[in-house]
C-alpha positions in Angstrom: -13.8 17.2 -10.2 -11.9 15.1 -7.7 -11.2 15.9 -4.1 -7.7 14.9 -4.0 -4.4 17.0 -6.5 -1.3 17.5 -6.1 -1.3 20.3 -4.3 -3.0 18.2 -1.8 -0.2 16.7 -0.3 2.2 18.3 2.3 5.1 17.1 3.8 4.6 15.4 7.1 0.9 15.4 6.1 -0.7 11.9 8.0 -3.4 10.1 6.5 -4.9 6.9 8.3 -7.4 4.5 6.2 -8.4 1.1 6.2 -10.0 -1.9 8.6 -9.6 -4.9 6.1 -10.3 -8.0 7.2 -8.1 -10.9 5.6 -9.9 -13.7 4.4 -8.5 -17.3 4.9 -10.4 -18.7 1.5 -9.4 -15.1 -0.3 -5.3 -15.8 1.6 -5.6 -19.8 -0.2 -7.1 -19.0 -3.4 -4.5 -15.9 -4.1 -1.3 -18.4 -2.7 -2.7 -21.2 -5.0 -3.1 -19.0 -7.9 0.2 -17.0 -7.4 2.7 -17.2 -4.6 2.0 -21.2 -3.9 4.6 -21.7 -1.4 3.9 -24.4 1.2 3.9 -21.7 3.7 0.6 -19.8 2.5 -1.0 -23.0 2.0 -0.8 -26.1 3.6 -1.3 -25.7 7.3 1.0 -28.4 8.2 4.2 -26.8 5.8 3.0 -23.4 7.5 3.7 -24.5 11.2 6.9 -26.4 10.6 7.8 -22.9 8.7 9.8 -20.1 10.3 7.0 -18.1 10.3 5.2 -20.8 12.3 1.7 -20.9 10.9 -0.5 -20.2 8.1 0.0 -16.6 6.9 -0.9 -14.4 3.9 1.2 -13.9 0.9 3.3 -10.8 1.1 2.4 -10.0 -2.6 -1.5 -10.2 -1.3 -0.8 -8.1 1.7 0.7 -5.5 -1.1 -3.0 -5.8 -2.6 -5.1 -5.5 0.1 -2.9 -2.1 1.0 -3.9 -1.1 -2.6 -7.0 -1.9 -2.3 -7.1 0.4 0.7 -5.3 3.1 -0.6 -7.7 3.3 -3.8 -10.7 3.3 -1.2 -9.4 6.1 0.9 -8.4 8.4 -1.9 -7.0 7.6 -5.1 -10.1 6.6 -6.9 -11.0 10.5 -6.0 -7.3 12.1 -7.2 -5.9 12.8 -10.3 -3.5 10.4 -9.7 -1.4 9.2 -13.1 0.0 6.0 -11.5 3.6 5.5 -10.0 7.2 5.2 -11.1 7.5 2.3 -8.5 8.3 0.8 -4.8 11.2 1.5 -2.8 12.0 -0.4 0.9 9.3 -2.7 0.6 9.2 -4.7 4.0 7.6 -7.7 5.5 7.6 -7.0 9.0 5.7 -9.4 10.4 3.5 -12.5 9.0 0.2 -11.5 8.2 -2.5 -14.5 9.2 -5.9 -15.1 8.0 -8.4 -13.3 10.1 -6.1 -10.6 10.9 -7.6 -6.6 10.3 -5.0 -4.6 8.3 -5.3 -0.3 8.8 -2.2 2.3 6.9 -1.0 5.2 8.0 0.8 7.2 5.0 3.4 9.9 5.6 4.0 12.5 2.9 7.7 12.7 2.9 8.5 14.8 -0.1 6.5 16.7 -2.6 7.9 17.9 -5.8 6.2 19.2 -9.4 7.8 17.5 -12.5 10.4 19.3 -14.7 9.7 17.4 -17.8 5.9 17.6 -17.0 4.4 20.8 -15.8 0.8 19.3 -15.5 2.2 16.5 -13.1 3.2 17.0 -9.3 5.4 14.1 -7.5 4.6 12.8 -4.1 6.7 10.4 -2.2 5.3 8.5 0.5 5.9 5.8 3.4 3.3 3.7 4.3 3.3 1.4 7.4 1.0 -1.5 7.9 -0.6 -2.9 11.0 -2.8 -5.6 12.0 -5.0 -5.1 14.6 -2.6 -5.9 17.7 -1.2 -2.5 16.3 1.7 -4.5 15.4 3.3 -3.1 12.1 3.5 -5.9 9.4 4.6 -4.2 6.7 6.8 -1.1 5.1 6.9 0.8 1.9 7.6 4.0 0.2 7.4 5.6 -3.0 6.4 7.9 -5.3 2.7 8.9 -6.5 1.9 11.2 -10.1 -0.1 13.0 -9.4 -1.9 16.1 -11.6 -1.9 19.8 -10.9 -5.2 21.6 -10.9 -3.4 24.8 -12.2 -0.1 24.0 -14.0 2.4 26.8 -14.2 2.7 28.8 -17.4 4.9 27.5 -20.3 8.5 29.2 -20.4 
């Protein structure tokens, strides 16, 4: 049976997980295989750059944060996957040998009309490195299944 349901989640509820270390070689080979801008991989490009060094793909940090969320609890929930992002931010640039933690909110919890085995949870999830500087934002919902759905009508 797994730890985490539905009923699990309550607004306000705070969950902290995480201590990832980013990898420079891990930062190259994801840029070079799928966000090679200039930026994320030449050091040279990356200091001339607005973001004035090397840093680590957005679309990586949005991996690693998965990564960590599956770790902390999702691998031990009934979760059925999400209906998508919403507010996705890039705070601040993310640089190889930084240590990314999360801290999730539970904003809104809801069952499903259509589905009365599924619960919806909406969450924020803010991103920090380990200067506790926040690099990155999101929100959105989580499926989630009920361990007792409510009788049929």
């Amino acid at each position: 049976m797994k730890t985490y349901a539905f009923e699990d989640f309550a607004v306000d509820q705070v969950r902290e997980f995480g201590s990832r270390l980013v990898d420079r070689a891990e930062g190259l080979a994801f840029a070079a295989a799928y966000d090679p801008q200039p930026l994320h991989l030449d050091e040279e490009a990356a200091n001339a750059s607005v973001l004035g060094g090397l840093s680590i793909s957005g679309w990586q940090t949005c991996a690693l944060v998965m990564r960590m969320m599956c770790d902390a609890y999702l691998l031990d929930s009934t979760s059925q996957g999400s209906p998508g992002i919403d507010n996705l931010r890039w705070l601040k640039p993310v640089r190889p040998g930084d240590t990314l933690r999360v801290r999730m909110t539970v904003l809104e919890t809801k069952a499903s009309r259509s589905r009365p085995t599924i619960g919806l949870v909406r969450s924020a999830w803010a991103v920090f490195n380990q200067h506790d500087e926040q690099v990155m934002s999101m929100e959105g919902w989580g499926m989630f299944g009920r361990r007792e759905a409510p009788p049929a009508d």
